[in-house]
RODO-2510 file (C-alpha; in nm, 4 decimals, decimal comma):
residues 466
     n   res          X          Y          Z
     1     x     2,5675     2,6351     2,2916
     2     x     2,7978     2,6173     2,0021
     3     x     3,0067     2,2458     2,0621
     4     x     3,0096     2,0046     1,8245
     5     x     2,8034     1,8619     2,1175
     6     x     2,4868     2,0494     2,0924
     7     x     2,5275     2,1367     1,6932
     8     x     2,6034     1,7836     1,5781
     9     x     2,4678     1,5379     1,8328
    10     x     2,1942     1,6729     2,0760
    11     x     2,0923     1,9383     1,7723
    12     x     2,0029     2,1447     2,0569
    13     x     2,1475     2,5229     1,9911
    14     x     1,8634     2,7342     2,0630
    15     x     1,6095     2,7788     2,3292
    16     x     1,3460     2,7989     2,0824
    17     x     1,3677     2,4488     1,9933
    18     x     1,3695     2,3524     2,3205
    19     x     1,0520     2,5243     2,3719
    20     x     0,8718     2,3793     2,0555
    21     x     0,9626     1,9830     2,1648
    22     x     0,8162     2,1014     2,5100
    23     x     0,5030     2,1804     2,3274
    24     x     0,4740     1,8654     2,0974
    25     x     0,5239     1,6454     2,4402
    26     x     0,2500     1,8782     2,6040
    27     x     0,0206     1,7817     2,3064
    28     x     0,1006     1,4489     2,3094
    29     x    -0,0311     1,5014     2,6833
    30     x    -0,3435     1,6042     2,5596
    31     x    -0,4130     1,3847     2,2832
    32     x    -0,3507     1,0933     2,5386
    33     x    -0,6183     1,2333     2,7298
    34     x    -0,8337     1,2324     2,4613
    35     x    -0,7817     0,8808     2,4186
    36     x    -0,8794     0,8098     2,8169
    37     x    -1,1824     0,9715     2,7549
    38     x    -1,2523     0,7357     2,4856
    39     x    -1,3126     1,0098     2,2549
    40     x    -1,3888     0,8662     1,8971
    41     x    -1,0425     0,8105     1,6695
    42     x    -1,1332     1,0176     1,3955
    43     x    -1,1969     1,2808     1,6037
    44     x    -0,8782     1,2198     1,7293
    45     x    -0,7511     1,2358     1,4060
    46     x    -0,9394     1,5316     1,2593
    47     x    -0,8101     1,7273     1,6011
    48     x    -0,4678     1,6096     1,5434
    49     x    -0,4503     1,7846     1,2244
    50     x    -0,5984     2,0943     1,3001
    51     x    -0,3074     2,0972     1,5996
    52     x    -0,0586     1,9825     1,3701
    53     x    -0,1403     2,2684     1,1153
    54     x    -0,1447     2,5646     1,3809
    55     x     0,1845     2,4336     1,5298
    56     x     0,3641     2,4573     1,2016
    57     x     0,1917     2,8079     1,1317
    58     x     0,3592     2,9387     1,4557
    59     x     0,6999     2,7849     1,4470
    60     x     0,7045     2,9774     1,0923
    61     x     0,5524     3,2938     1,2754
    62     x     0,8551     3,2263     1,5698
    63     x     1,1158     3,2331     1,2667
    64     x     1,0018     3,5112     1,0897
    65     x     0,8425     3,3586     0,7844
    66     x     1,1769     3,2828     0,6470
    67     x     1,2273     3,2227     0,2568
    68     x     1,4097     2,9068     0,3413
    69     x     1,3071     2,7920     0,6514
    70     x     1,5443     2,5102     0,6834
    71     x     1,8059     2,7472     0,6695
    72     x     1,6976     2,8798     1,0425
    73     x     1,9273     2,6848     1,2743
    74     x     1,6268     2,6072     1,4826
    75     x     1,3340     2,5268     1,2375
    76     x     1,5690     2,2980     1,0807
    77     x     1,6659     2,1244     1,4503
    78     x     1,3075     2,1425     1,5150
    79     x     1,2576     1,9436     1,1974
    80     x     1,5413     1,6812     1,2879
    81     x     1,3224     1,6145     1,6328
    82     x     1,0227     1,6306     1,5033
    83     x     1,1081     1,4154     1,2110
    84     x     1,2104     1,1416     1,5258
    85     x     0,8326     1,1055     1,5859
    86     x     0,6974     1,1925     1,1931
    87     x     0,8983     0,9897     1,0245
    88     x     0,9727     0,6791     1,2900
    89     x     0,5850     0,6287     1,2858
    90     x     0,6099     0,5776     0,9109
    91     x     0,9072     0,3635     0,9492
    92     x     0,6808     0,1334     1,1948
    93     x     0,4033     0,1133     0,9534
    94     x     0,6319     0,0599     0,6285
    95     x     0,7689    -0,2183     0,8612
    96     x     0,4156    -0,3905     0,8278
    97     x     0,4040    -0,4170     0,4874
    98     x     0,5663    -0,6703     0,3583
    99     x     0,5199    -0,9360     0,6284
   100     x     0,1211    -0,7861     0,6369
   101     x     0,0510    -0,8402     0,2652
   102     x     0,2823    -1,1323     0,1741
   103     x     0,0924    -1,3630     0,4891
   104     x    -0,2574    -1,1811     0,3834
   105     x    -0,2369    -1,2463     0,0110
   106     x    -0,1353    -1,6833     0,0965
   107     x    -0,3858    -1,6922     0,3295
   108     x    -0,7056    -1,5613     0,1052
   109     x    -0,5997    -1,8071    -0,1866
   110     x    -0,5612    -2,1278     0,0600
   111     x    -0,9130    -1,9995     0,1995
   112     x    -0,9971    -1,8596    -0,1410
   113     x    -1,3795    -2,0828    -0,2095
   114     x    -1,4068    -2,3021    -0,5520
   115     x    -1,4860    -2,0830    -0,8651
   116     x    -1,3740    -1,7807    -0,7482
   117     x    -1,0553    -1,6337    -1,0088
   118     x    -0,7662    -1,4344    -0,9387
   119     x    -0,6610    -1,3807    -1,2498
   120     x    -0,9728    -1,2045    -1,3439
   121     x    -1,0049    -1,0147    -0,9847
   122     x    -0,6099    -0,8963    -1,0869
   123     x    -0,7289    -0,7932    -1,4356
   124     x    -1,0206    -0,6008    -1,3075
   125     x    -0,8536    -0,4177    -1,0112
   126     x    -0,5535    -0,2922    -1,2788
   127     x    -0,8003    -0,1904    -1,5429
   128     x    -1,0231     0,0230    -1,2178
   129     x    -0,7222     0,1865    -1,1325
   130     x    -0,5989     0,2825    -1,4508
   131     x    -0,9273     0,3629    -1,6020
   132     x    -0,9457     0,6529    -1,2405
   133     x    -0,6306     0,7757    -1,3728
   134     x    -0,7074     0,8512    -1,6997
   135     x    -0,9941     1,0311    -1,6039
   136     x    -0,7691     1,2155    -1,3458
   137     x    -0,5245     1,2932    -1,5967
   138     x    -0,8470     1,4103    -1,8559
   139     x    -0,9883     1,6482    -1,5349
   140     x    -0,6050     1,7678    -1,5000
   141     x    -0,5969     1,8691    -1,8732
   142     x    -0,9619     2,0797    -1,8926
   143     x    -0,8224     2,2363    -1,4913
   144     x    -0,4920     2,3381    -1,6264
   145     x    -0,6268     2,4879    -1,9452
   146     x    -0,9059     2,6389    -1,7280
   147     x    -0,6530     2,8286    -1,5040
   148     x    -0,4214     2,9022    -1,7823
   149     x    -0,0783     2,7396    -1,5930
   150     x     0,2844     2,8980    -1,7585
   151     x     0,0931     3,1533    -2,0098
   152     x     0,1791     3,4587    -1,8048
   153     x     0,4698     3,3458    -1,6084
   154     x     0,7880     3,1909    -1,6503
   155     x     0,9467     2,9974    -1,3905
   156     x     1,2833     3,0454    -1,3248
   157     x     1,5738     2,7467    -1,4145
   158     x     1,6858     2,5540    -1,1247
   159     x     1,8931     2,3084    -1,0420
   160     x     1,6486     1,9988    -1,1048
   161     x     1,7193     1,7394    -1,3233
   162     x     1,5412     1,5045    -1,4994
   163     x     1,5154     1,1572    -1,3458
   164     x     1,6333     0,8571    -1,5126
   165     x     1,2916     0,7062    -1,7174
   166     x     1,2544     0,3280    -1,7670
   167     x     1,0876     0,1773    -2,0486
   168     x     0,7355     0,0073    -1,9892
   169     x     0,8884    -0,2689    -2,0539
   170     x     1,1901    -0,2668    -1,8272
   171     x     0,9377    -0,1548    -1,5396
   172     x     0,6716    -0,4638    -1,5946
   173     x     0,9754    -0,7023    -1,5829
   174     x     1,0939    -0,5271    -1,2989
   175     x     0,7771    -0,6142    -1,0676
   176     x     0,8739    -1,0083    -1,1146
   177     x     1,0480    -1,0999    -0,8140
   178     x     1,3680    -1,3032    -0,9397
   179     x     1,4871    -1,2148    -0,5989
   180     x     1,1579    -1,2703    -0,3280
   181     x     1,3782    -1,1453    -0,0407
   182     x     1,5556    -0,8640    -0,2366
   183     x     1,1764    -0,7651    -0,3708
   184     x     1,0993    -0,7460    -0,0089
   185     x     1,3842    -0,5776     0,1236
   186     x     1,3201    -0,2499    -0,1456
   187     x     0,9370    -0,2837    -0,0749
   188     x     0,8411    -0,4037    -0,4610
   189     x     0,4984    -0,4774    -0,3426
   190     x     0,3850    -0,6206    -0,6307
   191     x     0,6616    -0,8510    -0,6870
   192     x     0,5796    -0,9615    -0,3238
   193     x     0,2333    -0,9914    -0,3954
   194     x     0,3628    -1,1986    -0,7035
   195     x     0,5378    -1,4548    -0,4864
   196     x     0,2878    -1,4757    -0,2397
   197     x     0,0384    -1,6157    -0,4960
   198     x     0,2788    -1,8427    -0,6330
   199     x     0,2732    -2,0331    -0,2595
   200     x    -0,0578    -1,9645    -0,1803
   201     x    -0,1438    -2,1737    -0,5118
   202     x     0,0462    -2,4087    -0,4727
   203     x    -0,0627    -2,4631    -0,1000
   204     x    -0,4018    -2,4569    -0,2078
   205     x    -0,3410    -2,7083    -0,4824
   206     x    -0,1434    -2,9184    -0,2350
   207     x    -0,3904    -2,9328     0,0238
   208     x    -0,6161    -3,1712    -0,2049
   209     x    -0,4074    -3,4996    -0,2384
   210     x    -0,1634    -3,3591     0,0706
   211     x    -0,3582    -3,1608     0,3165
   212     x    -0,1781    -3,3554     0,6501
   213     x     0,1987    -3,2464     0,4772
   214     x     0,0946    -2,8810     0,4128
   215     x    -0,1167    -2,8177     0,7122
   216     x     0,1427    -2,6923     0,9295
   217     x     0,2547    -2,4488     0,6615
   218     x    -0,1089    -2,3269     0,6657
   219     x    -0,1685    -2,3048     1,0747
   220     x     0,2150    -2,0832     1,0784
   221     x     0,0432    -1,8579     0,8040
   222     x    -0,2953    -1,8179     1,0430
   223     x    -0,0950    -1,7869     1,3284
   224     x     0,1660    -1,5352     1,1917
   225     x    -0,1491    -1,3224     1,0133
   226     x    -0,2976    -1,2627     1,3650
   227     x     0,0249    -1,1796     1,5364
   228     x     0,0917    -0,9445     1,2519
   229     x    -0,2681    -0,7915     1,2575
   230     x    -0,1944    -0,7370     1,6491
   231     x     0,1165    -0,5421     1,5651
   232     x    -0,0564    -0,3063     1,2859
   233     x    -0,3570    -0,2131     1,5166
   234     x    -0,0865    -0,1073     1,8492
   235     x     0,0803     0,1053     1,5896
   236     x    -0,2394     0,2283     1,4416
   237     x    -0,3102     0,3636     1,7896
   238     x     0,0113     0,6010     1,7767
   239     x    -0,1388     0,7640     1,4491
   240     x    -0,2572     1,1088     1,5700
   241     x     0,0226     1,1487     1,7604
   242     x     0,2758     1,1288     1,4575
   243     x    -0,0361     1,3278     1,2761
   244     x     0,0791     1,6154     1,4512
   245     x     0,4711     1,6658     1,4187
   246     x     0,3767     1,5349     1,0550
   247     x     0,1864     1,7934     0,9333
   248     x     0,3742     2,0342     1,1759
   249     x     0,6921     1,9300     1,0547
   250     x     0,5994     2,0092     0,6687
   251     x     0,4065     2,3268     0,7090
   252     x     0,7292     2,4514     0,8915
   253     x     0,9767     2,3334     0,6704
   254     x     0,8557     2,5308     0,3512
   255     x     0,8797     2,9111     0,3213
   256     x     0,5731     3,1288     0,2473
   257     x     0,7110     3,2989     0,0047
   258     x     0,7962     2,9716    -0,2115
   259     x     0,4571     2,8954    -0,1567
   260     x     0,3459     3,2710    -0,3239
   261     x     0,5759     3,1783    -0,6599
   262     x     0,3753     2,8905    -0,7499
   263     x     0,0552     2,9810    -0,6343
   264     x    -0,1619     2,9065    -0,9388
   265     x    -0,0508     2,5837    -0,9706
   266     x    -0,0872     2,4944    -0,6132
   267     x    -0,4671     2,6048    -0,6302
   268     x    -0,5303     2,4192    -0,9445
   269     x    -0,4108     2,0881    -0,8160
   270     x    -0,6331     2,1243    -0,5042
   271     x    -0,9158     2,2100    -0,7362
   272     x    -0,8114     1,8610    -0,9502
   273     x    -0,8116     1,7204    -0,6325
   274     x    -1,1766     1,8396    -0,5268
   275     x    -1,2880     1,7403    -0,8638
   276     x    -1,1617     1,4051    -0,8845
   277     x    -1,2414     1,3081    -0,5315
   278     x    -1,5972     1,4268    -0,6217
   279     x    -1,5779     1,1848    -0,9280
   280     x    -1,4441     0,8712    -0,7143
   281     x    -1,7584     0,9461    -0,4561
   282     x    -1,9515     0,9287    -0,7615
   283     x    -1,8518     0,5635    -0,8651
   284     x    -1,9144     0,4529    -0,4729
   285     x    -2,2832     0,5584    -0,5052
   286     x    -2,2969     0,4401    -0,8677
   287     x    -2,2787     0,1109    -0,6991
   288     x    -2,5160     0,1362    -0,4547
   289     x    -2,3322     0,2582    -0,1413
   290     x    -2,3757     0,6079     0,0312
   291     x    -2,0492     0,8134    -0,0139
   292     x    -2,0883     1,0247     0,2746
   293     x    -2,0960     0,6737     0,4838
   294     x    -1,7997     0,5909     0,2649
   295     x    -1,6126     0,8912     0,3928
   296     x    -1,6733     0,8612     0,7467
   297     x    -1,5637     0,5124     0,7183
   298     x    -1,2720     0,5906     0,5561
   299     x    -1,1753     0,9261     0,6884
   300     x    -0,8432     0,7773     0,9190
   301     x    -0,6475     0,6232     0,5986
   302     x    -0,7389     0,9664     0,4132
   303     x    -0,6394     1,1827     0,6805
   304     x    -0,3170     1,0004     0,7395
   305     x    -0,2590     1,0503     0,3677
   306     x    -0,2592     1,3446     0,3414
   307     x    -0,0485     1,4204     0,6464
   308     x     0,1926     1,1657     0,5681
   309     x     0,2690     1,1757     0,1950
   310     x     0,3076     0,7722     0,1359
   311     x     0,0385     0,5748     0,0049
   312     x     0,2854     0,2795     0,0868
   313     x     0,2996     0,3523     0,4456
   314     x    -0,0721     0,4068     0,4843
   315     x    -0,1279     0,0522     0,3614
   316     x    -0,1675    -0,0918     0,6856
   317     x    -0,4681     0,1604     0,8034
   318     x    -0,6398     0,1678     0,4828
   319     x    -0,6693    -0,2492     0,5199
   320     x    -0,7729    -0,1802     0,8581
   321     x    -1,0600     0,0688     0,7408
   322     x    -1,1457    -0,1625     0,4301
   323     x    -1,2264    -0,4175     0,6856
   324     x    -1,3678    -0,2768     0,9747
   325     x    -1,5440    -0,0523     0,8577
   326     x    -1,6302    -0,0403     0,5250
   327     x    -1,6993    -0,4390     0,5675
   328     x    -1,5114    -0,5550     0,2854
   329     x    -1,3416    -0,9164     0,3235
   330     x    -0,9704    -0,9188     0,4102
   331     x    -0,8127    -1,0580     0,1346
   332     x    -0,9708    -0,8520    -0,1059
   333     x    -0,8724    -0,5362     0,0570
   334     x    -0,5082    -0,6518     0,0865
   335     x    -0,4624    -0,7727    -0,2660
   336     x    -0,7043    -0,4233    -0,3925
   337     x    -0,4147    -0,2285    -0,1441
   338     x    -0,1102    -0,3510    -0,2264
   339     x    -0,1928    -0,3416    -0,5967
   340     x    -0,3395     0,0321    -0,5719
   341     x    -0,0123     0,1113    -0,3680
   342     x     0,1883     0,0404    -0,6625
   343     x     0,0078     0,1213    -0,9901
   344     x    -0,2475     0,3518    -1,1449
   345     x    -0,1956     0,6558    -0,8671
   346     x    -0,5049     0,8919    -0,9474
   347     x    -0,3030     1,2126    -0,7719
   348     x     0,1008     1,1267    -0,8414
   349     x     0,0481     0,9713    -1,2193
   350     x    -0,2595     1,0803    -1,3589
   351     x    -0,3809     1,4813    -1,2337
   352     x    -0,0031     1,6110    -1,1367
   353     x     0,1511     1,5037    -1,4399
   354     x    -0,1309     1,6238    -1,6686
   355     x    -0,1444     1,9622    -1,5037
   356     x     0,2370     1,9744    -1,5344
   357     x     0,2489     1,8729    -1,8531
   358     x    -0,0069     2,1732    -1,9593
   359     x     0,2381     2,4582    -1,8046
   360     x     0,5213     2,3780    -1,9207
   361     x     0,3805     2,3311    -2,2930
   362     x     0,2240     2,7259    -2,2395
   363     x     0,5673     2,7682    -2,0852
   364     x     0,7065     2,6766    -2,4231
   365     x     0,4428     2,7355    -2,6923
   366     x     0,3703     2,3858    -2,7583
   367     x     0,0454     2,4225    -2,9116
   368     x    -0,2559     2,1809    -2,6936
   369     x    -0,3891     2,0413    -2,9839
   370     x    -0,6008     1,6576    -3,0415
   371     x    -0,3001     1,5096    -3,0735
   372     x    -0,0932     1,6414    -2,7912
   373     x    -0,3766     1,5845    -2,5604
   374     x    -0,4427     1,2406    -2,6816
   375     x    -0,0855     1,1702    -2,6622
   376     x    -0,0386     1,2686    -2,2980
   377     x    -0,3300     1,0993    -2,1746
   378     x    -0,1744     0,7701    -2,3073
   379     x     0,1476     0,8305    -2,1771
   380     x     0,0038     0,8787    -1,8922
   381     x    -0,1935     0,5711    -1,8499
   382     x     0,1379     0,3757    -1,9467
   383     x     0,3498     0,5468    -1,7115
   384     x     0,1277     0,4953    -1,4210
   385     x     0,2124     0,1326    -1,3748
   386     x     0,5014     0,0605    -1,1125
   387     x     0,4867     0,4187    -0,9896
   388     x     0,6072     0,3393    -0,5909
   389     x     0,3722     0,4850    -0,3118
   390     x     0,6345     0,6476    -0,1339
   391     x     0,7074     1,0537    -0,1036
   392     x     0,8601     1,1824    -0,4285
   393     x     0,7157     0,9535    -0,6835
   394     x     0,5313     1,2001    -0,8331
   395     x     0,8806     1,3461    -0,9551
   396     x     0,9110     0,9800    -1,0942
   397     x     0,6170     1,0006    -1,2894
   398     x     0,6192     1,3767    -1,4336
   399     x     0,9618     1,2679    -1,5910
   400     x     0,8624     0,9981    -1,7872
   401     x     0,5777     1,1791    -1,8737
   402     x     0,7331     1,4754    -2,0040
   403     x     1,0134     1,2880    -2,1644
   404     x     0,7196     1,0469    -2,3267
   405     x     0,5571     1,3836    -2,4909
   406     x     0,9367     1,4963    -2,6001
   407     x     0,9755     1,8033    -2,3588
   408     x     1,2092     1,6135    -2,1238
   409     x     1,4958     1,8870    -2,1938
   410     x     1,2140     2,1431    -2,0447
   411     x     1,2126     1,9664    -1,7165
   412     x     1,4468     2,2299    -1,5101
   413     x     1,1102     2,4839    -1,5869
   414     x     0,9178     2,3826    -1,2955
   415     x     1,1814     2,3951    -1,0761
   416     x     0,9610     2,6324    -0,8281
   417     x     0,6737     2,3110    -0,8380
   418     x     0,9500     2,1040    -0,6821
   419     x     0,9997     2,3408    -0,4495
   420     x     0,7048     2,3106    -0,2865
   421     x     0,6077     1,9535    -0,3599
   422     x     0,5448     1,8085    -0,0048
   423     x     0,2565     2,1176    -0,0174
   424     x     0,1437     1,9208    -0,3530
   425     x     0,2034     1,5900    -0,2627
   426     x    -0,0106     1,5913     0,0600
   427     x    -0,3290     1,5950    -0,1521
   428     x    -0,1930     1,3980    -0,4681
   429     x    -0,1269     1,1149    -0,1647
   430     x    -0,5009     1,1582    -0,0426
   431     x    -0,6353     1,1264    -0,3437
   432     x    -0,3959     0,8172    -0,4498
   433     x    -0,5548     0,6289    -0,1595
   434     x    -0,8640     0,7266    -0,2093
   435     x    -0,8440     0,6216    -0,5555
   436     x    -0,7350     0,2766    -0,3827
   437     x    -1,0215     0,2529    -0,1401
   438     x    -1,2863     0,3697    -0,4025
   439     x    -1,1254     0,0440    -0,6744
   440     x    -1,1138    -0,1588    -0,3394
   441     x    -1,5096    -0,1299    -0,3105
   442     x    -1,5938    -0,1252    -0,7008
   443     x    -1,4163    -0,4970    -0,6672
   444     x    -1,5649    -0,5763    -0,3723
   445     x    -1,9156    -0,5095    -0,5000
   446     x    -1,8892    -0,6935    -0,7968
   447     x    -1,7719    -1,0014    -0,5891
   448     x    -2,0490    -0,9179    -0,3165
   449     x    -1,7346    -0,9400    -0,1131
   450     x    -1,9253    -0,6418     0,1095
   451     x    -2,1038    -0,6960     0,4297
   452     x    -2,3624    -0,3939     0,3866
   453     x    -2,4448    -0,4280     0,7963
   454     x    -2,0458    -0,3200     0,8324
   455     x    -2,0576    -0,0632     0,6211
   456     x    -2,3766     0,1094     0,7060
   457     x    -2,2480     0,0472     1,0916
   458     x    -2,5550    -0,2252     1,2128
   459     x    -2,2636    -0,4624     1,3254
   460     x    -1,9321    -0,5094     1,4081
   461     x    -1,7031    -0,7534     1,2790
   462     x    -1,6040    -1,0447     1,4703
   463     x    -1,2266    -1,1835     1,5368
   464     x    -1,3403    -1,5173     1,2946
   465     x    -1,4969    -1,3083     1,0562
   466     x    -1,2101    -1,0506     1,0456
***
């Protein structure tokens, strides 16, 4: 089968990858009668990855354990399929978004009750989620020093570049939404967010002398929240189906022996990972809530995290898990979200760039001294506004961090890390949502915006009340 029929249309050349898309739809099979049997979703979810993980593991053991798997004719058609399911399940949910959060944001404020201040909820949530950072970016300084990353080896020069770095300033005017619909269209979540305030205000301030002119604006944003909220929880359902080619679909798609070259660095971010995760379920019982609870409650938006690689596209399920289960009001978990989706990443702009930032200065001989440290940790902090929640960000951030400390000419050093980013950025992601969910909960406790029965599991939430 060597047309330009199977090669470039059907991607269909080998028998092999007919086999493996046999096998997904055979799991699919299974997982569907999972769901019949009304087993429980994060079991469902947990079981999805485990499938997900031993699939990829045996389409690498089918090809040999290539060093570039996507090389293999059909690993790479296996990815293109498999990628149809992955990455159109993302699609669905990044199609939420916008219309989710812009809708959810107007709709707290016009039901928003007398006293209570955005400005200071916004200040509080920003200053949460950079103030996790920073101590991500400390714990990925002491973890990279710890494991010693770029004193004994030297990676080798590739063909990586350094990305183009924005000012602070350019990237804080850049979240105003001169354009609404153009913010929209490129996702700028805050600058949506933005917008959405400025009508829910003015609704809100409307509704006193003008309630009869405005109400119809406020029934179409009830109405269009619940249609909305119908649409996120049929796609929801879908999720450990795409869990599967997912995680299938990256552990296939990188070589082992890429893997081996960077191994050091791969087990220290885990470790920062561990550590920091530890650290946010530290804050949750700070405030009075059981963090094993938390994590049950939660486990769905972390798993698909980590499987997915786009804090972004888990939006929708980690407002769905805020509220349902962890009992937190709506509107705070939507604004908390979208704002935690966009700034003040504990994984992609506070451990990865610190730990990156400590190789390639052993790398170099740039001596770790009081200054350099407290240097870094700032630039950190600054760089972590406006850092997107999509896949690759992290590259984003490690370049204006390294070109903030002056070693932006040293960026083609950790080529190898690139190499085997999605590895890295399937925990950075986890723990950028979790770093979300755990600001989400600080905010919500200090607005007693938590219904403890939800949490703890004595109730359910009604329809009204959701």
């Amino acid at each position: 089968m060597t047309s330009s029929f199977f090669t470039d249309f059907l991607y269909l050349t080998d028998i092999r990858t007919v086999i493996f898309i046999a096998i997904l739809i055979a799991l699919f099979f299974v997982m569907k009668q999972f769901e019949k049997k009304k087993v429980k979703f994060s079991t469902r979810m947990l079981s999805a990855t485990a499938i997900g993980l031993v699939l990829g593991l045996l389409i690498q053991v089918v090809g040999g354990f290539p060093d570039v798997p996507m090389d293999v004719p059909f690993i790479a058609e296996i990815n293109k399929w498999y990628g149809l399911v992955a990455n159109g399940f993302m699609d669905l949910l990044k199609m939420l978004v916008v219309p989710l959060i812009f809708f959810s944001i107007i709709r707290v404020i016009i039901n928003m009750k007398e006293g209570e201040n955005l400005g200071a909820m916004t200040a509080r949530t920003l200053l949460t989620l950079v103030g996790t950072t920073t101590i991500a970016a400390i714990i990925g300084l002491i973890i990279g020093n710890l494991f010693k990353l770029g004193v004994s080896t030297t990676l080798m020069e590739g063909d990586v570049s350094i990305r183009e770095v924005s000012s602070i300033v350019d990237t804080l005017r850049g979240l105003i939404p001169s354009n609404p619909i153009a913010a929209m269209a490129e996702g700028n979540v805050v600058a949506v967010v933005i917008f959405a305030a400025f009508l829910g205000i003015a609704t809100k301030r409307q509704t006193k002398k003008y309630y009869d002119v405005v109400k119809p604006f406020i029934d179409f944003v009830e109405a269009f929240y619940k249609i909305i909220l119908s649409v996120a929880m049929t796609i929801i359902k879908w999720m450990p189906y795409a869990v599967i080619a997912l995680l299938a679909n990256t552990i296939a798609g990188r070589g082992m022996s890429a893997l081996g070259q960077v191994f050091d660095f791969i087990i220290a971010l885990y470790v920062g990972v561990a550590v920091m995760f530890v650290v946010q379920l530290i804050l949750i019982a700070m405030n009075g809530l059981n963090p094993f609870r938390y994590v049950k409650n939660v486990l769905d938006a972390l798993v698909l995290a980590f499987t997915s690689r786009s804090s972004l596209g888990t939006l929708p399920v980690s407002i769905e898990k805020l509220t349902d289960n962890v009992g937190l009001d709506n509107g705070t978990a939507t604004f908390v979200g979208s704002l935690g989706s966009n700034a003040g990443m504990n994984g992609c702009a506070g451990l990865y760039p610190a730990l990156v930032a400590v190789m390639v200065a052993n790398m170099t001989g740039t001596p770790i001294d009081l200054s350099f440290i407290a240097m870094l940790v700032l630039v950190i902090a600054l760089a972590s506004f406006g850092i997107a929640g999509i896949p690759g960000s992290a590259t984003m951030a490690i370049s204006v961090v390294l070109s903030g400390m002056g070693m932006g000419a040293y960026f083609p050093l950790i080529a190898g890390v690139i190499a085997v980013d999605p590895i890295l950025d399937m925990g950075r992601t986890m723990l950028n949502v979790n770093g979300t969910l755990t600001t989400a909960v600080l905010i919500g406790k200090k607005y007693n915006h938590i219904d403890k029965d939800v949490f703890y599991g004595r109730k359910t939430l009604t329809e009204d009340e959701e």
